[in-house]
C-alpha positions as CSV (number, residue, x, y, z in Angstrom):
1,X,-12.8,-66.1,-6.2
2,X,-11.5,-65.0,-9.6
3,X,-12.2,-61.2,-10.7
4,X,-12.1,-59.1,-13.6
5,X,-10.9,-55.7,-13.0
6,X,-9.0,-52.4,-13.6
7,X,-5.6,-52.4,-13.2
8,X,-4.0,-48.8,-12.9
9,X,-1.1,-47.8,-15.2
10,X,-0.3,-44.2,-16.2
11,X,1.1,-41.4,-15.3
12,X,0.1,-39.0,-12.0
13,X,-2.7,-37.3,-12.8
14,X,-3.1,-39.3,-16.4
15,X,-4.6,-42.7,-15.6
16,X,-4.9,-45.3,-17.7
17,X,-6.3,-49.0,-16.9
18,X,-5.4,-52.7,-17.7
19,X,-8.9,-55.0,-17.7
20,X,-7.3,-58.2,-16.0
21,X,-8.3,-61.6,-14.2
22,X,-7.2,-61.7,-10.9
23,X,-7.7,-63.1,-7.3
24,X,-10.0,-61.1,-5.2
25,X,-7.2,-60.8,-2.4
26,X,-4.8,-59.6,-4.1
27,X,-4.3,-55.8,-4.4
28,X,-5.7,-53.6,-6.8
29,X,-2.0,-53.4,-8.9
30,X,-0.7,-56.6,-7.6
31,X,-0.4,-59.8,-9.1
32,X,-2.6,-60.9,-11.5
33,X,-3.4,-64.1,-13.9
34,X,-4.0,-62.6,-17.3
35,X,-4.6,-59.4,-19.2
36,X,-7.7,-58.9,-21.5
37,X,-7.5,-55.4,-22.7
38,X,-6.9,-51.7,-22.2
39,X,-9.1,-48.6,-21.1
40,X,-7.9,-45.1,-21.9
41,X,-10.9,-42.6,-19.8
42,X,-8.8,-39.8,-21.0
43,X,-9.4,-40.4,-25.0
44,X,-12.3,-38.8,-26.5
45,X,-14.3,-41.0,-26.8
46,X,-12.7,-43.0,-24.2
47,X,-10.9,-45.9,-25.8
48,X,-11.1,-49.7,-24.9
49,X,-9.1,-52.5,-26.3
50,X,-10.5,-56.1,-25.8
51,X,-10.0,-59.6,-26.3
52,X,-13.6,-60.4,-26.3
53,X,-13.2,-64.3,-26.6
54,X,-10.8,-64.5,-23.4
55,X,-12.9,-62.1,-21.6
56,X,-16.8,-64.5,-22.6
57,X,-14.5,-67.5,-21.8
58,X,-12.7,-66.3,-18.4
59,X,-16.5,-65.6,-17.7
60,X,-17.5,-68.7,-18.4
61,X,-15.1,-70.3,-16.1
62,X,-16.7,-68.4,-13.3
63,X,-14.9,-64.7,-12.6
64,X,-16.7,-62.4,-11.7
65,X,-16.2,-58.8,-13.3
66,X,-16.3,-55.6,-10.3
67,X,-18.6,-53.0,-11.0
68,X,-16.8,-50.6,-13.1
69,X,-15.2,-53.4,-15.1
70,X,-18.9,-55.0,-15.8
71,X,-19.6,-51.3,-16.8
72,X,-17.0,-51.4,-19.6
73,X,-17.6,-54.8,-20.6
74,X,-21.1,-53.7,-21.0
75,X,-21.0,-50.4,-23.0
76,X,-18.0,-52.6,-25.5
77,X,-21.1,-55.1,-25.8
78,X,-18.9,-58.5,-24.6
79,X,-22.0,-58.4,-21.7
80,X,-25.1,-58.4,-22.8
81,X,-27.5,-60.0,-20.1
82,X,-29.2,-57.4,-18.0
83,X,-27.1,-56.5,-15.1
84,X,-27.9,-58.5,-12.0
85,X,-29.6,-55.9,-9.2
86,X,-26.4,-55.7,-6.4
87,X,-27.6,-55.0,-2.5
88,X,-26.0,-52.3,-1.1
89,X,-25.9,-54.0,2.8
90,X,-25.3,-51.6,5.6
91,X,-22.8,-52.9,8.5
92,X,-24.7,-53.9,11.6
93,X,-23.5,-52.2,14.8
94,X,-23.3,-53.5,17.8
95,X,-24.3,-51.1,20.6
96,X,-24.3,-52.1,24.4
97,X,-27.6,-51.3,25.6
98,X,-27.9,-47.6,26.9
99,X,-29.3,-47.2,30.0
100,X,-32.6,-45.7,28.9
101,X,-35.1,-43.5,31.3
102,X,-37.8,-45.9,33.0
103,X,-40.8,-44.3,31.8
104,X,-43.8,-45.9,33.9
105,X,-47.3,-45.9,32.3
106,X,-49.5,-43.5,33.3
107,X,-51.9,-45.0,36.2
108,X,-55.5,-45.2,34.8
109,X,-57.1,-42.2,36.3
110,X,-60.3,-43.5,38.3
111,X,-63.1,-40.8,38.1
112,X,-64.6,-39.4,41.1
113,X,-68.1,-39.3,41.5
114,X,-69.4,-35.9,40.9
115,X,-71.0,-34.3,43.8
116,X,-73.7,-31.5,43.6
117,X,-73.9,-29.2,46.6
118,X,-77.2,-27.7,47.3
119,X,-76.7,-23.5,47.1
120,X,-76.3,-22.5,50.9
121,X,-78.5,-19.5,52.0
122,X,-76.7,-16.4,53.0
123,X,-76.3,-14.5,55.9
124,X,-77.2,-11.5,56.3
125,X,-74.8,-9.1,56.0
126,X,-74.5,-5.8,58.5
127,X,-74.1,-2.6,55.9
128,X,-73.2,0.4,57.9
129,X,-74.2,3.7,57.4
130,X,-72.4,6.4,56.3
131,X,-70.4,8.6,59.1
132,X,-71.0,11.6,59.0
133,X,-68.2,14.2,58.4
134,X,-67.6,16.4,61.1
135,X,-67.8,19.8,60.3
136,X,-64.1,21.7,59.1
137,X,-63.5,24.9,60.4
138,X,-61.6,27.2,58.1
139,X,-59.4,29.9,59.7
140,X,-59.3,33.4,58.1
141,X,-56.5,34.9,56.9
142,X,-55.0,36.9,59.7
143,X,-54.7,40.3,58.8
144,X,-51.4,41.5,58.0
145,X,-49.9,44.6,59.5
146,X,-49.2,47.8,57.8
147,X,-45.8,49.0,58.4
């Protein structure tokens, strides 16, 4: 598949980008099959230089431009259908299956017939009397001696 896309050139720190048709394999500042303009980000307002007929007709052939190329070609006003909506796909995962707890159902609780029991009479109960106290004797104080 053919792409349009940034190309890095600049300086550390001081990036600037080459818009350029290249194969989708190949590495972001490897080889590449034309250049169709410039984008300076660091101009104000940022600057972009394109060939507008190469870029509707290497589109036409079928490349595709990447996101933040489409972006630029969009905002210079080469593009001007609406932009197609792009999935965003999560990877699937395979997980071996975990050994999860066995949870059993509850057992359907059978209900128990309710029995009424019929009051029983009492026996009757023994109160005892009260004892009696027997009676305390209190000792007088013995007298002391005089000395």
């Amino acid at each position: 598949m053919i792409r349009i896309r940034l190309r890095r050139t600049g300086k550390k720190h001081r990036p600037s980008y080459r818009l350029v048709v290249a194969d989708k394999p190949s590495k972001r500042d490897g080889a590449f099959l034309e250049t169709l303009g410039s984008y300076d980000p660091h101009a104000d307002p940022p600057l972009v230089t394109l060939d507008a007929e190469r870029v509707k007709s290497w589109i036409g052939k079928g490349a595709q431009p990447s996101e933040a190329a489409e972006k630029i070609l969009r905002r210079a006003g080469v593009i001007t259908t609406p932009a197609p909506v792009r999935k965003v796909v999560a990877p699937v995962v395979a997980k071996a299956p975990a050994a999860a707890p066995v949870v059993a159902a509850p057992a359907p609780v059978a209900k128990a017939p309710v029995v009424v029991a019929e009051p029983v009479a009492e026996a009757p109960v023994a109160v005892a009397e009260p004892v009696a106290e027997a009676p305390v004797a209190v000792a007088e104080p013995a007298a002391e001696a005089v000395a």
